[in-house]
C-alpha positions, 0 to 999 in steps of 0.5 A: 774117651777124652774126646766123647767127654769134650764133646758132651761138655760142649753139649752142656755148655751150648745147651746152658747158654741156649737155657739162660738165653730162655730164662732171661727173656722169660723174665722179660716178659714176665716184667711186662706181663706185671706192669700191665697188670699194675696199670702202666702207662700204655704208650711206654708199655707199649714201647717196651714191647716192641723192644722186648719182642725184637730183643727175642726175635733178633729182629732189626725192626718192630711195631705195634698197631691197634685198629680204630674202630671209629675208622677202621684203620691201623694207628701205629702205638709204638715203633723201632725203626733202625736206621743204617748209613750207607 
């Protein structure tokens, strides 16, 4: 019985950390969704998503790209580039 009640413990316990992992980037996005909604400066809005993506993908990298249409080509607004010594 001591062993079923340690393992739906850990259970709960990973099933919290997962819930409050969700909650805190719920909140993220909701703090960008409100600041473009306000009228924020683009650029740094931008560079906030990029950041905010990466922190919820666990990516090491990330940009984004609008399209010119005057020229039909990508244009890089916002980037994150790390850069690992060798």
């Amino acid at each position: 019985m001591e062993l079923l009640v340690q393992e739906r413990t850990g259970e709960l316990e990973k099933a919290n950390k997962a819930l409050l992992t969700e909650i805190r980037y719920t909140n993220i996005l909701h703090t960008l969704s409100t600041r473009y909604i306000k009228g924020s400066d683009s650029h740094s809005l931008y560079q906030e998503i990029v950041e905010a993506v990466i922190a919820i993908t666990n990516a090491d990298n990330g940009n984004i790209q609008l399209l010119d249409v005057s020229t039909g080509k990508l244009i890089i607004v916002a980037t994150r580039v790390l850069i690992f010594p060798f």
